[in-house]
C-alpha positions in Angstrom: 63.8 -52.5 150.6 65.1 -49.1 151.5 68.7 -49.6 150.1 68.3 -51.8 147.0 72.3 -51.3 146.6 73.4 -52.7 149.6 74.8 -56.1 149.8 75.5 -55.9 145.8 79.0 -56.5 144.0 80.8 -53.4 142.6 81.6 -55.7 139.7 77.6 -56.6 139.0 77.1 -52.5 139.7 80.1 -52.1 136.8 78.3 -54.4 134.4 75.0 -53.2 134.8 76.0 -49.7 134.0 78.5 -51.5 130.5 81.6 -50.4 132.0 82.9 -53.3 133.9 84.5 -54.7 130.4 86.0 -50.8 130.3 87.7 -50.8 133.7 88.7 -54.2 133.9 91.3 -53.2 131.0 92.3 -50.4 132.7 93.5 -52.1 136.0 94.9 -54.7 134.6 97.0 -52.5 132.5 98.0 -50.5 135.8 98.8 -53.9 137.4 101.3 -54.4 134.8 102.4 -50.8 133.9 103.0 -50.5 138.0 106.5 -53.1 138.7 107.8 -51.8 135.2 107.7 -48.0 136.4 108.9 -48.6 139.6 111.8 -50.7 138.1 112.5 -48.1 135.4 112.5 -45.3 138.3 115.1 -47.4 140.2 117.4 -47.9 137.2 116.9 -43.9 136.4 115.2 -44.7 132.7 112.8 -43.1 131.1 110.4 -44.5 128.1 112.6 -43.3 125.6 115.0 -45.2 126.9 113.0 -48.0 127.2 112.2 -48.1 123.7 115.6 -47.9 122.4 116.6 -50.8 124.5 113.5 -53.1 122.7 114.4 -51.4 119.4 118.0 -52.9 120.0 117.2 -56.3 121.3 114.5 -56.4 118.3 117.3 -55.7 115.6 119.3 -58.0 117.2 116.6 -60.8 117.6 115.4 -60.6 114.2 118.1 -61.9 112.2 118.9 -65.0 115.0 115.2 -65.5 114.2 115.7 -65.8 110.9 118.7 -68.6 110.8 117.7 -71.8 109.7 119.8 -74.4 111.7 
């Protein structure tokens, strides 16, 4: 066959060169980085800002966690 490539999946290309593992974390990690920086760039925050906010709500949470009822 002159073009052995054609007709094949990019994902059985990925995995036959060990890297489909690789970028398969990395877009899925865009995927979900994507809505959250679109959302932060609406409400004007930045990551600092971001992790404030979770260091707050974790403080908070922690000692409701904690309570036995």
């Amino acid at each position: 066959m002159k073009y052995q490539n054609i007709g094949s999946d990019f994902d059985d290309f990925l995995a036959d060169e060990g890297m489909l593992e690789g970028v398969t974390t990395v877009a899925l990690k865009r995927v979900i980085a994507w809505p959250i920086e679109r959302e932060m760039l609406a409400q004007e925050k930045t990551r600092t800002t971001m992790v404030k906010i979770d260091a707050d709500q974790q403080r908070i949470a922690r000692p409701i966690a904690g309570r036995k009822r």
